[in-house]
C-alpha positions as CSV (number, residue, x, y, z in Angstrom):
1,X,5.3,32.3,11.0
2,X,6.4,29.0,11.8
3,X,8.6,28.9,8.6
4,X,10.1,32.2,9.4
5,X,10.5,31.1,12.7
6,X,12.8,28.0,11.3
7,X,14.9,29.6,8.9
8,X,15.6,32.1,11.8
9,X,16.8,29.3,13.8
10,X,16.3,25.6,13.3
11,X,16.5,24.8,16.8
12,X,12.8,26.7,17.5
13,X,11.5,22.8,16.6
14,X,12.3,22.1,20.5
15,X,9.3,24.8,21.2
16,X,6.0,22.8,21.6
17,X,3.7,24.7,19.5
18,X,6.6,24.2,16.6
19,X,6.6,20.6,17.2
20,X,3.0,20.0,17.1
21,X,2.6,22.3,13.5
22,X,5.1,20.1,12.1
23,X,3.9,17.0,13.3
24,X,0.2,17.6,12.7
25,X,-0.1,19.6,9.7
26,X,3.7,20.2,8.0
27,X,5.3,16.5,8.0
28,X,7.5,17.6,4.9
29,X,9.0,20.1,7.3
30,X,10.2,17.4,9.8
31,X,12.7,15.9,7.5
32,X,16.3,18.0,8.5
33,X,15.4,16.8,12.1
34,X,15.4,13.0,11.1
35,X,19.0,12.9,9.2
36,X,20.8,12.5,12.8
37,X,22.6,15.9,12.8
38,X,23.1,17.3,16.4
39,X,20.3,20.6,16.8
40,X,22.6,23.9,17.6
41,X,21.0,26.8,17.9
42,X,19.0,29.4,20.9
43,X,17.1,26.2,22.2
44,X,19.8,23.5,21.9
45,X,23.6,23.0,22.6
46,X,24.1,20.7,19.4
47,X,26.5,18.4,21.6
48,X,24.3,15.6,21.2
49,X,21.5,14.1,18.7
50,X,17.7,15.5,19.1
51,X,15.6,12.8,19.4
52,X,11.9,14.2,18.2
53,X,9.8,14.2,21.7
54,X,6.9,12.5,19.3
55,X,5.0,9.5,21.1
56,X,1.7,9.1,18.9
57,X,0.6,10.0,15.7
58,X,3.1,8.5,13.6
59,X,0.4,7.7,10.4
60,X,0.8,11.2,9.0
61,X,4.5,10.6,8.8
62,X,5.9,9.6,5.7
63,X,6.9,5.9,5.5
64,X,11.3,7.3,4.4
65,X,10.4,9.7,7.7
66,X,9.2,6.6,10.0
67,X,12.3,4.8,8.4
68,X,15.0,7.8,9.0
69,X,13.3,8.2,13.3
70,X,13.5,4.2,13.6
71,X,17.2,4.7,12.5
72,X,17.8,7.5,14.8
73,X,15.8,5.8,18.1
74,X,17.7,2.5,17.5
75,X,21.0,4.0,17.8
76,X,19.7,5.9,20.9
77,X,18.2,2.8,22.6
78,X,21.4,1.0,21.9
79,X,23.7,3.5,23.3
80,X,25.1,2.1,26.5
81,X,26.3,5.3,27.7
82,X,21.8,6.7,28.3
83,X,20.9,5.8,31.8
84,X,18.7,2.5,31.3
85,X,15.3,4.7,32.4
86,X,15.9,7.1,29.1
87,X,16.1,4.0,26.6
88,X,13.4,2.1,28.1
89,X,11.6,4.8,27.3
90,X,13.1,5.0,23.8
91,X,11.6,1.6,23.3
92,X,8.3,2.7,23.9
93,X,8.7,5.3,21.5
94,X,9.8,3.1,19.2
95,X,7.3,0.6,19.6
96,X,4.6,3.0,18.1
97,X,6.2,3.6,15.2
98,X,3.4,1.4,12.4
99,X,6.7,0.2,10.5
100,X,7.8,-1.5,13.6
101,X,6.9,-5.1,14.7
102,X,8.4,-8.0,16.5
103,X,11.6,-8.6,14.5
104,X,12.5,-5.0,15.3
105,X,12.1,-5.5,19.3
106,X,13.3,-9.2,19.3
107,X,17.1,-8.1,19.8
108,X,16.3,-6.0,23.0
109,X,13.9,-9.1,24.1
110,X,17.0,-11.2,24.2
111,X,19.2,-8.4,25.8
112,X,21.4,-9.4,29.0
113,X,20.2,-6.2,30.3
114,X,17.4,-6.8,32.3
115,X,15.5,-3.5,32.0
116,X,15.9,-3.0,28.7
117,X,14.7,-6.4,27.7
118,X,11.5,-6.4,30.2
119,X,11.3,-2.7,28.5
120,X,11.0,-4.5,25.3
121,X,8.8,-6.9,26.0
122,X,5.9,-4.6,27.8
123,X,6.8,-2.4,24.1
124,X,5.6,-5.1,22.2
125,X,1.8,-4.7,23.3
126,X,2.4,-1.1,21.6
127,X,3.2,-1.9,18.0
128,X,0.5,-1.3,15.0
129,X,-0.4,-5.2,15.1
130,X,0.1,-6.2,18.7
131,X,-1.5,-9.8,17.8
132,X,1.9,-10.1,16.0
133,X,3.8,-10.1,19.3
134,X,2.0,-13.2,20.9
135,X,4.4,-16.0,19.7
136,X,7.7,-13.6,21.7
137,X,5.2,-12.8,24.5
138,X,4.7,-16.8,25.3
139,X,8.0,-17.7,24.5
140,X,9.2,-15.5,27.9
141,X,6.3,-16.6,29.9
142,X,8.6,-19.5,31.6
143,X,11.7,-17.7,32.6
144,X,12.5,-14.7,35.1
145,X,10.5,-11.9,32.6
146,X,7.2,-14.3,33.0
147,X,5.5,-11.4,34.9
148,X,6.3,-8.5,32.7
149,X,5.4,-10.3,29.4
150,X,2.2,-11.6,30.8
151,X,1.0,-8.0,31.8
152,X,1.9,-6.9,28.5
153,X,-0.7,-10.0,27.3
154,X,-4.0,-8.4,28.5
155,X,-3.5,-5.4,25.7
156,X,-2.7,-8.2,22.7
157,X,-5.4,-10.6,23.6
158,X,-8.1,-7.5,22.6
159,X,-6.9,-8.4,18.9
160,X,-6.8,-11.8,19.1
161,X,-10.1,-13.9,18.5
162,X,-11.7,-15.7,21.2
163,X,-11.4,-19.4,20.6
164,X,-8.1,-18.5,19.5
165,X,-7.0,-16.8,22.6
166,X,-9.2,-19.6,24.7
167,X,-6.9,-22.3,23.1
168,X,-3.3,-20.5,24.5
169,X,-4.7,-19.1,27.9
170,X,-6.1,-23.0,28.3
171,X,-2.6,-24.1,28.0
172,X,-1.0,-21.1,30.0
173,X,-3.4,-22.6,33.2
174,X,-2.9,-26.6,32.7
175,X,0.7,-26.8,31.6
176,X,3.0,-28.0,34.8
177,X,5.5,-25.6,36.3
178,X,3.9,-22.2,35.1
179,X,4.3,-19.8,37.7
180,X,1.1,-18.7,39.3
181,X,1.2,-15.1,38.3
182,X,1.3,-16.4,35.2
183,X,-1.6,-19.1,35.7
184,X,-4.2,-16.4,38.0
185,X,-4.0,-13.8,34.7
186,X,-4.3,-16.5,32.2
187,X,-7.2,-17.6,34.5
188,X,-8.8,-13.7,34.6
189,X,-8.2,-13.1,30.7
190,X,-10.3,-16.7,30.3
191,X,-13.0,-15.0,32.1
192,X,-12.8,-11.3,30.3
193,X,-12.8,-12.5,26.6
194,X,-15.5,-14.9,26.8
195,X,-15.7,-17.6,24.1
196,X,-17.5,-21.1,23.4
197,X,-15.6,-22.8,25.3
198,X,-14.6,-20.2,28.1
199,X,-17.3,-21.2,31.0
200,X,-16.4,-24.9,30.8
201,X,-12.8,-24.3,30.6
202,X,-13.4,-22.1,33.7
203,X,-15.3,-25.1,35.5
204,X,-13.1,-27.7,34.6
């Protein structure tokens, strides 16, 4: 049914229980939404590009069909002309994909805008290996997005091991001129992920 429903009209994909047959059980189907071609039909106007309303569940994707949505949510989240609230969201989105890691959300890290760089950086916690976003995470905990990559911190440190995480939080608390938000959950996440040396640390 789903079949004939597409080759009736391709724009029936914007119809939930289409989606999720597609994304759950026919991936090979999902390919003529993925090229960048506007969706015309009943359901859609075709004025613009249909961005896939998918947020989780990426692994039964093909690794071409991950490649061809990464394409398609890069442009999107780089259009300036989306209110900043639709591609902060795009970021998230974008985040979960498994091919994406840090070089892919570096460049909106380092964006003037500030919402779409903070959206970045709370994205990163997201990706398939979030232990793989700690070096961009500390490297914004001394400026103006200190809070926002530090909340994105508690997520990463669940991958990370103990004494390793031990040795950065240490450093987060003791180094001069960290900002106390930064310093009082450095502090807590020292407490949470208990290691060797976490209850002297804590005393000292």
């Amino acid at each position: 049914r789903v079949r004939e429903l597409l080759a009736w009209d391709r724009s029936v994909i914007t119809l939930a229980p289409v989606l999720q047959h597609l994304h759950r059980r026919r991936q090979a189907w999902l390919d003529p939404y993925l090229d960048g071609t506007p969706l015309k039909g009943r359901f859609a106007s075709g004025t613009t590009i249909y961005l896939l309303p998918v947020r989780a569940g990426f692994h039964r994707w093909l690794p071409r069909q991950q490649r061809a949505f990464l394409v398609l949510l890069a442009r999107a989240a780089a259009d300036t002309k989306h209110p900043h609230q639709t591609r902060a969201a795009i970021l998230h989105q974008l985040a979960r994909l498994p091919i994406v890691g840090p070089d892919q959300l570096a460049p909106y890290v380092a964006s003037d805008e500030v919402p779409i760089a903070e959206a970045a950086l709370g994205a990163l916690a997201w990706i398939d290996t979030p232990q793989a976003a700690l070096p961009l995470l500390l490297a914004n905990l001394d400026g103006d997005r200190a809070r926002v990559a530090m909340y994105a911190l508690p997520r990463v440190a669940r991958h990370l091991d103990a004494a390793v995480l031990a040795g950065h939080l240490l450093a987060l608390i003791t180094a001069p001129g960290r900002k106390i938000t930064v310093r009082k959950e450095a502090l807590r996440l020292l407490g949470e992920h208990r290691g060797p040396g976490s209850v002297p640390a804590l005393q000292a």
